[in-house]
C-alpha positions as CSV (number, residue, x, y, z in Angstrom):
1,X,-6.7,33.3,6.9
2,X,-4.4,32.6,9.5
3,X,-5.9,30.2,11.4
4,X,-4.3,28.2,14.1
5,X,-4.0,24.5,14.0
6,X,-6.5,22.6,16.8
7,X,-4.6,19.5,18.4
8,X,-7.7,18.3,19.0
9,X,-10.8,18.9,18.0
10,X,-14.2,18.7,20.6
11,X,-16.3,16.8,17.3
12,X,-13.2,14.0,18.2
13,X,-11.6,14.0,15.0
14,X,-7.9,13.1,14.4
15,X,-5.2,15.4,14.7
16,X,-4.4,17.6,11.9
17,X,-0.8,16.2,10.2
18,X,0.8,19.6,9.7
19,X,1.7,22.1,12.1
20,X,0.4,26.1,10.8
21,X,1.2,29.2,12.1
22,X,1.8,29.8,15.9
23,X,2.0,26.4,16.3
24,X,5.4,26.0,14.7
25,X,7.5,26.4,17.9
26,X,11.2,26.7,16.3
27,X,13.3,29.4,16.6
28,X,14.5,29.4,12.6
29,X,13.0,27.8,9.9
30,X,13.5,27.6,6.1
31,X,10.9,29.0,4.0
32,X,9.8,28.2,0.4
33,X,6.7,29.1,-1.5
34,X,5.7,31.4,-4.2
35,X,6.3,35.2,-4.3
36,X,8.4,34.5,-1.6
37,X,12.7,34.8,-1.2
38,X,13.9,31.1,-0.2
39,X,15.9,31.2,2.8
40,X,16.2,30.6,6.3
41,X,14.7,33.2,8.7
42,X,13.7,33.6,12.2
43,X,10.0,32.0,13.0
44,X,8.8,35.2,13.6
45,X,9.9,37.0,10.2
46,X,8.7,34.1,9.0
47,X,5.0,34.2,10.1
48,X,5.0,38.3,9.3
49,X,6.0,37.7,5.6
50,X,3.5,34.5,6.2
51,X,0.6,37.6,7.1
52,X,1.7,40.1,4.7
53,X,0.8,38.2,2.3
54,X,-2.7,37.0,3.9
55,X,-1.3,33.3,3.5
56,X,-0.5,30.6,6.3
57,X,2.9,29.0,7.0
58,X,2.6,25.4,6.6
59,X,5.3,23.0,8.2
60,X,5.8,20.8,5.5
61,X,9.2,19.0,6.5
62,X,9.5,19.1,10.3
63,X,12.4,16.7,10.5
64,X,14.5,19.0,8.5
65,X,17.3,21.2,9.6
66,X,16.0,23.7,10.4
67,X,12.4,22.7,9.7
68,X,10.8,23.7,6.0
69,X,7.5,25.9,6.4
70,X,5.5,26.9,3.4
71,X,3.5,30.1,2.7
72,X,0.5,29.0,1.2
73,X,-3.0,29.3,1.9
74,X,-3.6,25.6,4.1
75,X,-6.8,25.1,2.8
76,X,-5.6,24.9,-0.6
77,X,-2.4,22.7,0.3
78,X,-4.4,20.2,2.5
79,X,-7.0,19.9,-0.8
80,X,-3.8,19.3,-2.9
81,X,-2.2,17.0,-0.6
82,X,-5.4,14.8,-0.5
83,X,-5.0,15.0,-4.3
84,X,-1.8,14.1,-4.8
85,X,-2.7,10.6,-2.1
86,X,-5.6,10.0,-4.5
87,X,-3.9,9.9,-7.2
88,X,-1.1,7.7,-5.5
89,X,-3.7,5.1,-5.2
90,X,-5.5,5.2,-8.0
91,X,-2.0,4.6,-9.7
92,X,-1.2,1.5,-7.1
93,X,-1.9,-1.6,-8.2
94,X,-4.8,-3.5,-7.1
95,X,-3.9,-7.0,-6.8
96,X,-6.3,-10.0,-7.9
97,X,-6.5,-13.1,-6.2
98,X,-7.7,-16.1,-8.3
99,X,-8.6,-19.5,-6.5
100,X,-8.2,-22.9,-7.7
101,X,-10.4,-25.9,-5.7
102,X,-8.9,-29.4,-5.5
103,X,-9.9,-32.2,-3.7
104,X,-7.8,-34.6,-2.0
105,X,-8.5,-37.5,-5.0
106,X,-8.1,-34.8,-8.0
107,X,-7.3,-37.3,-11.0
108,X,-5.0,-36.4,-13.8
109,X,-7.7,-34.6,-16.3
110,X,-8.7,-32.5,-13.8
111,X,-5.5,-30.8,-12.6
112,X,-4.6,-30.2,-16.2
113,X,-7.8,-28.8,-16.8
114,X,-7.0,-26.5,-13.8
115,X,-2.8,-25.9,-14.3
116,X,-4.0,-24.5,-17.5
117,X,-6.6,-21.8,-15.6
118,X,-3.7,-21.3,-13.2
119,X,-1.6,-20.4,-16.3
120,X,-4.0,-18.1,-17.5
121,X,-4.4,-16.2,-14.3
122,X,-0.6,-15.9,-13.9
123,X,0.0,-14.3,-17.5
124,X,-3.0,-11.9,-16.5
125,X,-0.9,-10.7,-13.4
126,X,-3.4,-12.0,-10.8
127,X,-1.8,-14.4,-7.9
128,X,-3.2,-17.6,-7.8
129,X,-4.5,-19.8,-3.8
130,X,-4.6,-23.1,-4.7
131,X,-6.0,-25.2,-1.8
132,X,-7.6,-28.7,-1.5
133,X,-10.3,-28.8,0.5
134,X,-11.1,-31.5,2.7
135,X,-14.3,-32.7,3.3
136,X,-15.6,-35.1,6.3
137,X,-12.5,-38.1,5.7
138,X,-11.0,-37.1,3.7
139,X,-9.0,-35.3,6.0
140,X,-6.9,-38.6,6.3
141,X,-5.3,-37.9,3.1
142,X,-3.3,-35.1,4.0
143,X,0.0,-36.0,3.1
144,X,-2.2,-36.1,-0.5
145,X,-3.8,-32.8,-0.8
146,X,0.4,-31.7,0.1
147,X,1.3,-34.1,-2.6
148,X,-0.9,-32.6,-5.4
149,X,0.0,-29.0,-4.5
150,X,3.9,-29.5,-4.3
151,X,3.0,-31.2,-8.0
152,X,1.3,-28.2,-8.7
153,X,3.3,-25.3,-7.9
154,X,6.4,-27.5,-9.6
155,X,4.2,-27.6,-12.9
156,X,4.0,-23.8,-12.8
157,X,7.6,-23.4,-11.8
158,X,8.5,-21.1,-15.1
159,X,5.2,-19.1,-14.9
160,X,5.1,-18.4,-11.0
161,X,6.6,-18.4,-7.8
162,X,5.9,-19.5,-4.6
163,X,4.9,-17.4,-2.4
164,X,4.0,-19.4,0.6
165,X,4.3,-23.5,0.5
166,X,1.5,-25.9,1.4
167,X,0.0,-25.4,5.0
168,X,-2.9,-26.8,6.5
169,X,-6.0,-24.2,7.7
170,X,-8.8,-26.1,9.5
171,X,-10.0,-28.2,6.5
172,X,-8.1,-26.6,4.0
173,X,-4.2,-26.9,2.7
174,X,-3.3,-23.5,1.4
175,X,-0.6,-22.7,-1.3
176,X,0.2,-18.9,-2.7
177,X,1.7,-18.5,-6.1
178,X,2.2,-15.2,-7.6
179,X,3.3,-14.3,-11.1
180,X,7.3,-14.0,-12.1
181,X,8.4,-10.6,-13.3
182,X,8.3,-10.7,-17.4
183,X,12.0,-10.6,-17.4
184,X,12.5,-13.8,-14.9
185,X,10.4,-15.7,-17.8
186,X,12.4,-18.4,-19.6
């Protein structure tokens, strides 16, 4: 069981993230775990209570004072530690981005027809890239396209904020909206 940690391993993988064992090279640490009096010992008491009980002694808090080691089996505390990050992410939230097309010439009906979209997306929780794209010309009419989305992003102004304002990339003019909290809703 008590096997010692490999910096580096000749298959090139990365190195492993807690220190086990010999490895630990601190004269006291504190050591937790089950079956096991809490308390802070010398390294070496440590790592024979560690082999008396056929278990490994895991750094899991290295910037402690002294450091905190475990007594656990590492196998068994890597597999839950990969767990416990799976299950961080799974519970993270994944974040939608919807897009909205305009044109430099977009007439009234049709940003209507898309502020309402927009609203829809926003209540949903996804964020919203609103651009106008312009094509061949119409690139002359960028004070327009900055126009429209200004308009835009002030006709969602109790539904969203903005995240970043209106700036052109390449042939596009770019503007980020993501929804308010439900409590900054009038």
């Amino acid at each position: 069981m008590n096997r010692p940690q490999r910096p580096y391993s000749p298959r090139g993988r990365a190195e492993e993230p807690y220190k086990i064992n010999e490895l630990i090279r601190v004269p006291k640490v504190r050591v937790v775990g089950e079956n096991v009096e809490q308390g802070v010992y010398d390294t070496k008491q440590a790592l024979a209570m560690a082999k008396a009980q056929q278990l490994d002694l895991v750094e899991i808090s290295p910037n402690a004072d002294p450091p905190v080691c475990k007594i656990t089996d590492y196998s068994k505390f890597k597999y839950e530690q990969k767990k416990k990050q799976k299950e961080l992410k799974a519970k993270a939230q994944k974040v939608v981005v919807k897009e909205i097309r305009f044109g430099p010439n977009t007439d009234e009906h049709d940003f209507e027809f898309k502020l309402k979209h927009a609203i829809n997306f926003l209540k949903e929780g996804a964020k919203v890239r609103a651009y106008v794209h312009f094509v061949g010309r119409t690139i002359v009419f960028k004070e327009r396209g900055e126009i429209l989305l200004l308009k835009f992003a002030q006709a969602l102004e109790e539904h969203a904020k903005v995240d970043e304002l209106p700036k052109l990339e390449g042939k596009r003019m770019i503007l980020m909206l993501s929804p308010k909290p439900v409590s900054q809703k009038k």
